[in-house]
C-alpha positions as CSV (number, residue, x, y, z in Angstrom):
1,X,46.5,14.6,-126.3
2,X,49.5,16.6,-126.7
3,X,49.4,19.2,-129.5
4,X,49.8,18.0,-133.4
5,X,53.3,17.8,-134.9
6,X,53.0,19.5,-138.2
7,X,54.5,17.6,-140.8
8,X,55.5,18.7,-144.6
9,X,56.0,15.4,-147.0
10,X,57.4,15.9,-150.3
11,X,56.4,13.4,-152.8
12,X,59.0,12.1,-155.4
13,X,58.6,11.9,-159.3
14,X,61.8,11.0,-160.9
15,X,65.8,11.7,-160.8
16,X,68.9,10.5,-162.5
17,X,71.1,7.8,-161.6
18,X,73.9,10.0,-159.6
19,X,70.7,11.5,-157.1
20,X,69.9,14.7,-159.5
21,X,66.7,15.1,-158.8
22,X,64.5,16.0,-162.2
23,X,62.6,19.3,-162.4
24,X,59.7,18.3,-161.3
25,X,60.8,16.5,-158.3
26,X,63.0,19.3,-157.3
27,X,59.8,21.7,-158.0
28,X,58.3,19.7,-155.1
29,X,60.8,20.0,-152.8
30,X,61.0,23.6,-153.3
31,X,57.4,24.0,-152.7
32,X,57.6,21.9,-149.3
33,X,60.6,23.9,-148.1
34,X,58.6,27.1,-148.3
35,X,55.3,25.7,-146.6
36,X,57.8,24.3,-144.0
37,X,59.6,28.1,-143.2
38,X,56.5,29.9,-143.9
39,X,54.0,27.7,-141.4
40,X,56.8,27.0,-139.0
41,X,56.6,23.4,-139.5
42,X,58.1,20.9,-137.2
43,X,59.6,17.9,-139.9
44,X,59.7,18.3,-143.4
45,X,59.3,14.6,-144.7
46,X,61.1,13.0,-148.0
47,X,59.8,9.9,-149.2
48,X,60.8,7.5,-152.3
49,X,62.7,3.9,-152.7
50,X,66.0,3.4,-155.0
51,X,63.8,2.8,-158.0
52,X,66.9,2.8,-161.0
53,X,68.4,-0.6,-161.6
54,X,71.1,1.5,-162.4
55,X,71.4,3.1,-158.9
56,X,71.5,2.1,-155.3
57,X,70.0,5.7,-154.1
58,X,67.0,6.2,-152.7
59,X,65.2,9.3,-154.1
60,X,63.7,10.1,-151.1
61,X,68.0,10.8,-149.9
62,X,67.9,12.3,-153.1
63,X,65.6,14.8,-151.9
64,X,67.2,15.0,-148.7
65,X,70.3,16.5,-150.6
66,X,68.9,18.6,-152.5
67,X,67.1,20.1,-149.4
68,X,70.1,20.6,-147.2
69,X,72.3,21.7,-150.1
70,X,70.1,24.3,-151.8
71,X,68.1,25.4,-149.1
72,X,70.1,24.5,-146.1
73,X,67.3,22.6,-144.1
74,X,68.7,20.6,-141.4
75,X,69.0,17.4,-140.4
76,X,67.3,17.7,-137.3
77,X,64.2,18.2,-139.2
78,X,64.6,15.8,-141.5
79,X,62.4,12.9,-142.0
80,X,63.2,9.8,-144.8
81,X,61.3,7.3,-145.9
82,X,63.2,5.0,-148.0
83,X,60.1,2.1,-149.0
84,X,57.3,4.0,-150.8
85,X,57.3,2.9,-154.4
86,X,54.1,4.8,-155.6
87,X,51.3,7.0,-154.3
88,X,49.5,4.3,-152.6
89,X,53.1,3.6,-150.3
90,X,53.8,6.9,-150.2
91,X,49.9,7.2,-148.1
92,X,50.3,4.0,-146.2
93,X,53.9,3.6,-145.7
94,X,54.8,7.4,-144.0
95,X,51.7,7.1,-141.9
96,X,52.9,3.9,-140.5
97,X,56.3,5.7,-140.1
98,X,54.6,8.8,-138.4
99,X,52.3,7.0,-136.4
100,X,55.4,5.3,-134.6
101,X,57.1,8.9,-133.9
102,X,54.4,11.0,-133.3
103,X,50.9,10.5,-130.8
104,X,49.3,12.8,-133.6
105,X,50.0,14.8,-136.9
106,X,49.1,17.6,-139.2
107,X,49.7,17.0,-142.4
108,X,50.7,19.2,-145.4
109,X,51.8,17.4,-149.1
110,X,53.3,19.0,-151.7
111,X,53.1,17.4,-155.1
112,X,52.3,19.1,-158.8
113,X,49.3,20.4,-159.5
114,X,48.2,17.5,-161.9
115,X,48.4,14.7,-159.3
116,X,46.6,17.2,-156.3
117,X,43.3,15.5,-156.4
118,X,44.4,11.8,-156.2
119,X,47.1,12.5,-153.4
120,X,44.2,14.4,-151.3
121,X,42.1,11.6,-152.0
122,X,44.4,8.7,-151.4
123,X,45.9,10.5,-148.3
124,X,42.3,11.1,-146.7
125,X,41.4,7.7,-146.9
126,X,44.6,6.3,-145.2
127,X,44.7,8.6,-142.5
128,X,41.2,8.7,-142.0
129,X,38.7,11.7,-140.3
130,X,41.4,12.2,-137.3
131,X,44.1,13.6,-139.7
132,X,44.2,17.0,-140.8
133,X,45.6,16.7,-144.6
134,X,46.3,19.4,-146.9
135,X,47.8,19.3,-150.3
136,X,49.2,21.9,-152.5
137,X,50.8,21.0,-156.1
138,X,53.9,22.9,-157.8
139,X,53.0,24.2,-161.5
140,X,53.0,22.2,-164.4
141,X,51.9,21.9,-167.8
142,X,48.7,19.8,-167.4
143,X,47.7,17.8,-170.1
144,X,44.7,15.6,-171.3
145,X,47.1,12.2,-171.1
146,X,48.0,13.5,-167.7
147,X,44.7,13.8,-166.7
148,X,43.4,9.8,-167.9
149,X,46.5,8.7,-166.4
150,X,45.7,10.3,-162.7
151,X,41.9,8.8,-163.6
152,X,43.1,5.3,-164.7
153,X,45.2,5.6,-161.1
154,X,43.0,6.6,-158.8
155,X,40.3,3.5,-160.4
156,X,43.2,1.3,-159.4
157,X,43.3,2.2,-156.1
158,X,39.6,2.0,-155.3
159,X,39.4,-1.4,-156.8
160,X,42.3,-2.3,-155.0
161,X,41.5,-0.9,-151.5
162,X,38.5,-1.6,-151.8
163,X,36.2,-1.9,-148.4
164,X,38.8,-0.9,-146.3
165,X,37.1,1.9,-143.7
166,X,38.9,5.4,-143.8
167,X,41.7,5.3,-141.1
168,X,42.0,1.6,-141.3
169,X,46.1,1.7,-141.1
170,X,46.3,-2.2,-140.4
171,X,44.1,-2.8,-143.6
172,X,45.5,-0.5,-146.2
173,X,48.8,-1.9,-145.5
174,X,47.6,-6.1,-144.9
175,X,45.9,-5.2,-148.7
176,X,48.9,-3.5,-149.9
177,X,51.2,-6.5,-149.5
178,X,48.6,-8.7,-150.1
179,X,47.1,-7.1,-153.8
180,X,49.3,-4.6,-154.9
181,X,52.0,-5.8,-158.1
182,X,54.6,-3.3,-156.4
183,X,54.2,-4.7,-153.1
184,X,53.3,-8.3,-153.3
185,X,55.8,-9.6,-155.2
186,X,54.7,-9.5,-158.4
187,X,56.8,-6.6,-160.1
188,X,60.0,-6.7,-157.9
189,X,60.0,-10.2,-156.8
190,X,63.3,-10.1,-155.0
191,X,62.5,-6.7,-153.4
192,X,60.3,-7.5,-150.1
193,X,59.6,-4.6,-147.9
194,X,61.9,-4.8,-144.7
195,X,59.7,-5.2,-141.7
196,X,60.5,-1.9,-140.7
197,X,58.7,-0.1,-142.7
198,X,55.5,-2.1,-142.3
199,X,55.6,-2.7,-138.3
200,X,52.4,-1.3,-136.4
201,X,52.4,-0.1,-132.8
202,X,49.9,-2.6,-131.5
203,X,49.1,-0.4,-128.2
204,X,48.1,2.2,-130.7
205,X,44.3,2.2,-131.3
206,X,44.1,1.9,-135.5
């Protein structure tokens, strides 16, 4: 098998309506910028729906932006995904999307240090034992509610994913649409996925 493509994903927090990102998501960006010079990456990866009701943009173009226009990163190494809507999506949905353009990845996340240990966890079980994942989380002030809040979210996903082997793409994303309020219908009843961001290569051993 050909060599892995070494992939830096950015995860999204929040931004205003007109696409400025907020510190924190910019922080991450910054931080997945500089893994991506300093390891000689191949893709850096943006991720992140048009959440606002207020706005059509996607923050994961949002992020995009901000990393041509302050640190001049270019297009051609530029990957979007416009469908994640939480950390569970952003897991399942940019593996699907990787899978499809690459025959096998490296993978390096940059986040904020408060949500490190749920994004390693969620991202390890999704991509499973032939994945290399690495996470690394911008500086934050960490606090106790932040803390029960990554707790109460991580409980959510095991109870929600639950019995699903590491690795098994096809069943993390059948359960996402099938169990999860963001995905099934539930919370954004008139927002379905497209089919394009849930398609599987079927030739490709899951």
């Amino acid at each position: 098998m050909a060599d892995a493509v070494h992939v830096v994903l950015a995860l999204a927090n929040l931004m205003e309506a007109d696409g400025t990102l907020n510190a924190e998501t910019a922080a991450r960006v910054d931080l997945a910028v500089e893994m991506f010079e300093r390891q000689s990456a191949d893709r850096l990866m943006v991720i992140g729906w048009a959440y606002r009701p207020d706005s059509e943009i996607a923050i994961g173009d949002a992020m995009a932006t901000y990393a041509r226009t302050r640190h001049g990163v270019d297009d051609t190494a530029l990957l979007i995904n416009r469908y994640a809507r939480d950390t569970s999506g952003d897991a399942i949905l940019s593996r699907i999307q990787l899978d499809a353009l690459f025959p096998k990845v490296r993978l390096t996340v940059a986040t904020t240090d408060y949500h490190v240990a749920r994004v390693k966890t969620l991202f390890t079980a999704v991509y499973g034992p032939d994945h290399t994942i690495a996470v690394h989380g911008s500086e934050s002030g960490r606090t106790a509610e932040r803390a029960s809040d990554e707790a109460a979210s991580l409980a959510a996903f095991s109870k929600t994913f639950a019995g699903i082997a590491p690795g098994d793409l096809r069943g993390f994303r059948d359960r996402l649409l099938s169990a999860h309020p963001f995905y099934n219908g539930t919370s954004f009843p008139n927002q379905p996925l497209p089919e394009e961001a849930l398609e599987i290569d079927a030739a490709r051993p899951q």
